[in-house]
C-alpha positions, -999 to +999 in steps of 0.1 A: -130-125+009-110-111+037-089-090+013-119-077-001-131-060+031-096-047+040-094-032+008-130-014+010-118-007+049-086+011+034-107+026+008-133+046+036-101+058+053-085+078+023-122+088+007-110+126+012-082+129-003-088+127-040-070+095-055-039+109-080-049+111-116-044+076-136-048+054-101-082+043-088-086+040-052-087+000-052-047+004-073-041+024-035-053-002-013-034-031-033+000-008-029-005-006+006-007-044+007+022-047-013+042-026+007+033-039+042+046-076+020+078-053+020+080-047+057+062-012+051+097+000+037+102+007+004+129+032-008+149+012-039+138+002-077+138-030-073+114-023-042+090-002-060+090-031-087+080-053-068+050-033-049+039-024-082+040-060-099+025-078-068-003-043-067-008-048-106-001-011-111+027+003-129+063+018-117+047+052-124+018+045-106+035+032-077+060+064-073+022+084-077+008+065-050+037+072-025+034+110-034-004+106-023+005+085+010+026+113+019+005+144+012-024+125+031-002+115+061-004+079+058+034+075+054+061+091+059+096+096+041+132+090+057+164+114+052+174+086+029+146+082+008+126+053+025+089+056+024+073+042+058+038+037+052+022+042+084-016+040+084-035+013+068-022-024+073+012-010+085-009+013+115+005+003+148-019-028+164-028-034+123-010-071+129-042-088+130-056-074+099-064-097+069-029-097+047-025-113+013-019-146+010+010-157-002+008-178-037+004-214-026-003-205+008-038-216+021-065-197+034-075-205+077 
């Protein structure tokens, strides 16, 4: 339940900015879970795997997404490629919002 009202919370935030073709704007708010799972760093293959298997979306998806966190300003990218999501649950003070649970972890 918790993840279900983070996820509409992330989805009001990035209403204006049109989602990119192929992704609906839930597929966003599961990527930005699955990244902040990766620290909110992501910059190899193997990292944008992962976001994407534990998002449900596909490697082309995911690379989609991070183009859209970057043109909305909800990330950033480093000289070396890194993409730092920034808004969402990787905003600074976003510690104490609902994160995925991890499998066999249970719910407080």
């Amino acid at each position: 339940m918790r993840l279900a009202l983070a996820g509409i919370a992330a989805l009001g935030l990035v209403a204006c900015t049109p989602a990119p073709d192929g992704v609906e704007r839930d597929q966003i708010a599961l990527f930005e879970y699955a990244v902040a799972a990766q620290g909110c760093r992501i910059r190899t293959a193997q990292q944008y795997h992962t976001v994407g298997f534990e998002a449900g979306i596909s490697r082309e998806q995911a690379i989609a997404i991070a183009g859209y966190e970057l043109a909305a300003d909800r990330a950033q990218q480093l000289e070396d490629g890194t993409l730092v999501l920034t808004e969402g649950p990787c905003a600074p003070g976003a510690e104490d919002a609902p994160r995925m649970l991890e499998i066999g972890e249970a719910e407080t």
